[in-house]
C-alpha positions in Angstrom: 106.2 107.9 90.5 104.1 110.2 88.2 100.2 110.5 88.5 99.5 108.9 85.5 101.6 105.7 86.3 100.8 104.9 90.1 97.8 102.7 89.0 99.6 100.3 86.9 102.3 99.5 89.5 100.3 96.5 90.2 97.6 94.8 89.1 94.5 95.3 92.4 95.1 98.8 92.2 93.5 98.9 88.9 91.4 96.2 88.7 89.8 96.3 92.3 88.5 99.9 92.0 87.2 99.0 88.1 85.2 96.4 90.1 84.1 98.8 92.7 83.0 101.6 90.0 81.3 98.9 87.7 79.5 97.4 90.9 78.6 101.1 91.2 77.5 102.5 88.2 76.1 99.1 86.5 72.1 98.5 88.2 71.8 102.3 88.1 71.4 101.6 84.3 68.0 99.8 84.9 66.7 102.2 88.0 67.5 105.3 86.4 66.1 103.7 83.0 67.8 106.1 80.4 65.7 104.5 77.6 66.5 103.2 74.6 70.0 101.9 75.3 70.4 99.2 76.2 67.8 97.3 74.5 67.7 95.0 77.1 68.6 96.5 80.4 68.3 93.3 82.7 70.2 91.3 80.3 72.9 94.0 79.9 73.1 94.6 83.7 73.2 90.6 84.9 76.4 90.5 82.2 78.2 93.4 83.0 77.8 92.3 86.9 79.0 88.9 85.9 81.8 89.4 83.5 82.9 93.3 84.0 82.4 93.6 87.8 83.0 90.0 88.7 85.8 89.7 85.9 87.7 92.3 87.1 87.5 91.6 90.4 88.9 87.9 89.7 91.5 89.4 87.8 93.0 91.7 90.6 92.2 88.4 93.0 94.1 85.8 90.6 96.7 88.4 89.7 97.7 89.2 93.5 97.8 85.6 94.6 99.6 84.8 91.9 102.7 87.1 92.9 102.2 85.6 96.4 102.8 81.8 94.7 105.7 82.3 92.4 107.6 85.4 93.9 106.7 86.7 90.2 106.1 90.6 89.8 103.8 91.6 87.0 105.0 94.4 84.8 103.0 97.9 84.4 102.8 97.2 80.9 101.2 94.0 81.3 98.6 95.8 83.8 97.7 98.3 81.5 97.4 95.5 78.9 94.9 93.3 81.5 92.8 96.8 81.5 92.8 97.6 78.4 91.3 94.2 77.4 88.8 94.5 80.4 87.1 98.2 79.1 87.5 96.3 75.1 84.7 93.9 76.7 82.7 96.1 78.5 82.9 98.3 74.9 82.1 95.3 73.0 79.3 93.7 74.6 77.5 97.1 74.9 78.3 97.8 71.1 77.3 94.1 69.6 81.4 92.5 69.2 80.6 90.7 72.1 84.2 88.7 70.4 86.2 91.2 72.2 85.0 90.2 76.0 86.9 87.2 75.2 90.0 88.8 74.6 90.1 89.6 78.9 89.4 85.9 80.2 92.1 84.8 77.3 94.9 87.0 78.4 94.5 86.5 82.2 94.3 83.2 81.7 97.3 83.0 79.3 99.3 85.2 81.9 98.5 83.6 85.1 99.0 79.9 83.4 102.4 81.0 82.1 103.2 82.3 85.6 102.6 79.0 87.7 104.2 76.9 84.8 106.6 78.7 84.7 107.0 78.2 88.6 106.4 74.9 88.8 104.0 75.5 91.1 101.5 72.5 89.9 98.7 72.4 92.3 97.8 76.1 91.1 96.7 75.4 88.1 93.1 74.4 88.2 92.6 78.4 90.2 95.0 79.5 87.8 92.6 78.1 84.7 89.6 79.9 86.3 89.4 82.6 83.6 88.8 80.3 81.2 85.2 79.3 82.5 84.5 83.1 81.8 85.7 82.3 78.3 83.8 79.3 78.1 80.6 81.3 79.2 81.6 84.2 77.0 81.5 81.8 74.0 78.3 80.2 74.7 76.3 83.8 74.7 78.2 84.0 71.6 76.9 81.0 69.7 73.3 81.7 70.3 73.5 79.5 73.9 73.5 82.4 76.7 73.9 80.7 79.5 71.0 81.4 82.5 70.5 83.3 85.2 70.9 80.1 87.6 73.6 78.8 86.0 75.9 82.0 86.0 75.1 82.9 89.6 75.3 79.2 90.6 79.0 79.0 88.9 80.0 82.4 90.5 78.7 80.9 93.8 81.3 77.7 93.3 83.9 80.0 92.5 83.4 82.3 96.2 83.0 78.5 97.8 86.3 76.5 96.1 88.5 80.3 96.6 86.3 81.7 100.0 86.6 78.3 101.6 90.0 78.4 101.8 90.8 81.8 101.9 88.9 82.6 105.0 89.8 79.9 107.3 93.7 80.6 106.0 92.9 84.1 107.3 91.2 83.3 110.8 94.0 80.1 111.3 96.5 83.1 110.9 94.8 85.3 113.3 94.3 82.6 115.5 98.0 81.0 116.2 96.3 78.3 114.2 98.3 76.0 112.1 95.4 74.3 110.0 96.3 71.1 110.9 92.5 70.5 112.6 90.8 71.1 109.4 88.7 68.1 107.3 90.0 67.7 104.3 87.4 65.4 103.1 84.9 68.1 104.1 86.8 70.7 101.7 86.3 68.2 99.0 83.1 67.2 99.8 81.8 71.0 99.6 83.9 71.6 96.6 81.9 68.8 94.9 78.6 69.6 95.6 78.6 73.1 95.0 81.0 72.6 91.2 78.0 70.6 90.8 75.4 72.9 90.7 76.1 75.5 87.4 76.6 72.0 85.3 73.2 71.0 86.3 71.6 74.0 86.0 73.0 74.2 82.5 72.2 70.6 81.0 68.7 71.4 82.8 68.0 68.4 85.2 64.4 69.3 87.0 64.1 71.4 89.9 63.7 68.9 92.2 66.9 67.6 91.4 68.5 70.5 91.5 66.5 71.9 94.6 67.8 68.8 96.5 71.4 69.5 95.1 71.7 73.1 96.0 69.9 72.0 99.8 73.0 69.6 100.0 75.4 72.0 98.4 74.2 74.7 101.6 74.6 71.8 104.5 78.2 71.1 103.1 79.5 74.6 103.4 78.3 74.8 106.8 79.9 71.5 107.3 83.4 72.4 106.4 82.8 75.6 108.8 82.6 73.1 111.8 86.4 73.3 111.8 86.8 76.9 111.6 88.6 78.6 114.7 85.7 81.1 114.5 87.0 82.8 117.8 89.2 84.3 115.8 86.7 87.0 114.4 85.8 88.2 117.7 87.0 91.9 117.6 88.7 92.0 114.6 86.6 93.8 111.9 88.7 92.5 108.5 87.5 88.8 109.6 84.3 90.0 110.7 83.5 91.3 106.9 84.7 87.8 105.3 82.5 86.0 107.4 79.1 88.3 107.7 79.9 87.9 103.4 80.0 84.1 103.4 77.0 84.0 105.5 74.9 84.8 102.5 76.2 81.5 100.5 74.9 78.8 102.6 72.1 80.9 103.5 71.3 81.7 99.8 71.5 78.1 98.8 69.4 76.8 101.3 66.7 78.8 100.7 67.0 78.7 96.6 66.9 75.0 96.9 63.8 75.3 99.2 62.2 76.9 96.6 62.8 74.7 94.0 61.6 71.9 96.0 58.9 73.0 97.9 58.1 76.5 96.7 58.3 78.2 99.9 56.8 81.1 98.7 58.5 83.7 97.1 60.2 83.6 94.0 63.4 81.7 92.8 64.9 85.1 91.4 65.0 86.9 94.8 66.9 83.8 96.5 69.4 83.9 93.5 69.7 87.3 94.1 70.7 86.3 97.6 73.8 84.9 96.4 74.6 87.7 93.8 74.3 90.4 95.9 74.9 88.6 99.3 77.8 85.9 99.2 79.4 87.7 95.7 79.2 91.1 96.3 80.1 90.6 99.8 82.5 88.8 99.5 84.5 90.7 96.8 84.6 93.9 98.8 85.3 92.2 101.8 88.6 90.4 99.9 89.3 93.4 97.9 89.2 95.9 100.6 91.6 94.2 102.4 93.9 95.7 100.0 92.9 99.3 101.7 92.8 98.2 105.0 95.1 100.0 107.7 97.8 97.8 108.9 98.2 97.2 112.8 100.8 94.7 114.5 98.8 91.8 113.3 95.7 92.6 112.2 94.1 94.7 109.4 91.6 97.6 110.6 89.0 98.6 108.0 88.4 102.4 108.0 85.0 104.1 108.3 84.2 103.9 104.5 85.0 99.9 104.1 82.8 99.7 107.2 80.0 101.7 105.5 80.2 100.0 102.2 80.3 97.1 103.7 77.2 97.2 105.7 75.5 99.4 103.0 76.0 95.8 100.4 75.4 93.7 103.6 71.4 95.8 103.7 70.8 95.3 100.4 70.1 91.9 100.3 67.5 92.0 102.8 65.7 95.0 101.1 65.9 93.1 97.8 64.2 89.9 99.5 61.0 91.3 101.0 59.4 93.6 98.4 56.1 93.0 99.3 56.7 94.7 103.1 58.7 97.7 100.9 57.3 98.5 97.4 60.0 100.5 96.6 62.3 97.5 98.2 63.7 96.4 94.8 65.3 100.1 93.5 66.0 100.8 97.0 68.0 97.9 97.5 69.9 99.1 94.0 70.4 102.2 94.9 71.8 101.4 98.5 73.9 98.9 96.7 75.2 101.4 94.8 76.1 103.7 97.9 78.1 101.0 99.3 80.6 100.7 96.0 80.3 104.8 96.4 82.1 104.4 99.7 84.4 101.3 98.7 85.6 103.8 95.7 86.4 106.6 98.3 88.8 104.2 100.0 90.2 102.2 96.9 91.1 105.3 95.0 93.0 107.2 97.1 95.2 104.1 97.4 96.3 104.3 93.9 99.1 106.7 94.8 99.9 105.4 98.3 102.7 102.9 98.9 101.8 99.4 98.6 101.3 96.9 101.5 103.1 93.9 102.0 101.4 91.5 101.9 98.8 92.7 99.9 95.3 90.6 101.3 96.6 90.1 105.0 98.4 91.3 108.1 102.1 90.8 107.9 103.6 88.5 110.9 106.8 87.7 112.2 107.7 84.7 110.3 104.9 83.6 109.1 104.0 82.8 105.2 100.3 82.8 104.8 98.7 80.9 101.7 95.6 83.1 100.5 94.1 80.2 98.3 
């Protein structure tokens, strides 16, 4: 293994620590205000938060679990090939061919489609297809129609609720002796539902009250399908205590954007929206992610002192970006300490590029158990 190929050997290596450094580097764009480019610094950093941190993140996600459900390994080439696409986007939408940020949705989506079909593995496919809602969004900026604020955090907030609410009770079930048997599956749907619900609305533009009461609803059925969750589980173990401090900030984030909407609390809509961006999306791709970087006990996974930093550096942010009338300052503050926190996540995803690769990649390994992370 040379230097220059260890990052390609599999997909997260890459793609994880291009979503930590472009979770990094992106809002300081807009504190450090370098004037002049880009024309549009709010617009520029929402979509490269969206697509190029969130994309890639997805990618290394989708990619991983994807091995894990057809027993499929995923060429170098093709990983250099998934990257390559990923930086022609980021290129493109900074230099006006905002065409080529299509050409990264496409291909994952092509690959990972391929991959279950291939398998047979049927009930993948809609997770599988996720990538092409990127496209979908990708094309609507395109044709004149850029999609929201609401409705792109409100459709990367289903996506951490259909993937998070099953990844993290598969993870405390497995710490936990659990077998999953206990868990509502009318609950799943019924949470699924709700929260699918809300990017479509926000899009075709229903009323805030409408949508206030949907998102309110949306909250109460994510804490509903928690009911179930062997929560005991978390107690003492640091790698489930990240995954659920993260998830924390969805129902929470809801809740209180749908108050707004409805009642205008006080406040502004933004900040609550925010919630969810930084909060339940941010949190909740490190704490997945750095799983991947995790030491491995008999187990369990132990996260190191610079996961546990970044970690609570992302987790303060949100709080400091919520109440900038008690902190002036609070908004570039909560930036810049966002920022520190993919600083650390990058000290421990890098060095892992030229380690040997765990087994499983996302979870403890354990004596003849198979564990489902979607």
């Amino acid at each position: 293994m040379t230097v220059l190929s260890a990052p390609w050997r599999v997909p997260h290596l890459s793609l994880f620590a291009l979503a930590g450094l472009w979770a990094a580097v992106v809002p300081l764009v807009w504190v450090l205000d370098p004037g002049g480019w880009p024309a549009d610094p709010v617009a520029w950093h929402r979509h490269e938060l969206m697509f190029g941190m969130g994309g890639a993140a997805i990618g290394g996600y989708l990619l991983t679990a994807a091995t894990h459900w057809t027993g499929r390994r995923f060429t170098p080439g093709l990983t250099q090939a998934v990257v390559a696409a990923w930086c022609a986007g980021r290129i493109g939408y900074s230099a006006g061919w905002g065409w080529l940020g299509l050409l990264y949705p496409a291909l994952l989506a092509a690959i990972l489609i391929q991959a279950v079909w291939a398998a047979r593995r049927w009930r993948r496919l809609p997770i599988a297809s996720m990538p092409l809602a990127l496209c979908a969004a990708e094309t609507a900026l395109l044709s004149g129609h850029e999609p929201n604020a609401t409705t792109l955090i409100f459709g990367f907030g289903a996506l951490i609720a259909v993937v998070g609410g099953r990844i993290v009770p598969a993870f405390l079930r497995a710490r936990a002796g659990d077998d999953g048997g206990r868990e509502w599956s009318w609950a799943n749907a019924f949470a699924d539902s709700t929260v699918l619900a809300l990017p479509v609305f926000a899009a075709v533009g229903v009323g805030p009250q409408i949508l206030g009461v949907a998102t309110i609803l949306a909250a109460c059925a994510q804490i509903l399908r928690m009911l179930r969750w062997p929560m005991r589980a978390a107690s003492g173990q640091g790698d489930l205590m990240l995954l659920l401090l993260a998830w924390l900030w969805l129902p929470a984030g809801m809740a209180l954007a749908g108050a707004e909407m409805l009642f205008e609390v006080g406040g502004s809509l933004g900040r609550y929206l925010h919630m969810l961006a930084l909060g339940a999306m941010g949190g909740m791709v490190f704490a997945v992610a750095g799983r991947a970087y995790m030491r491995r006990a008999p187990g369990r996974l132990v996260p190191g002192r610079w996961l546990r930093a970044g970690f609570g550096l992302i987790w303060l942010s949100v709080p400091l970006r919520l109440a900038p009338e008690l902190l002036p300052e609070g908004l570039r503050l909560s930036a810049l300490v966002w920022c520190a926190g993919w600083g650390c996540f990058l000290c421990a995803a890098l060095p892992a590029l030229w380690r040997d690769i765990p087994h499983p990649v996302l979870s403890a390994r354990r004596a003849g158990q198979t564990l489902s992370i979607t």
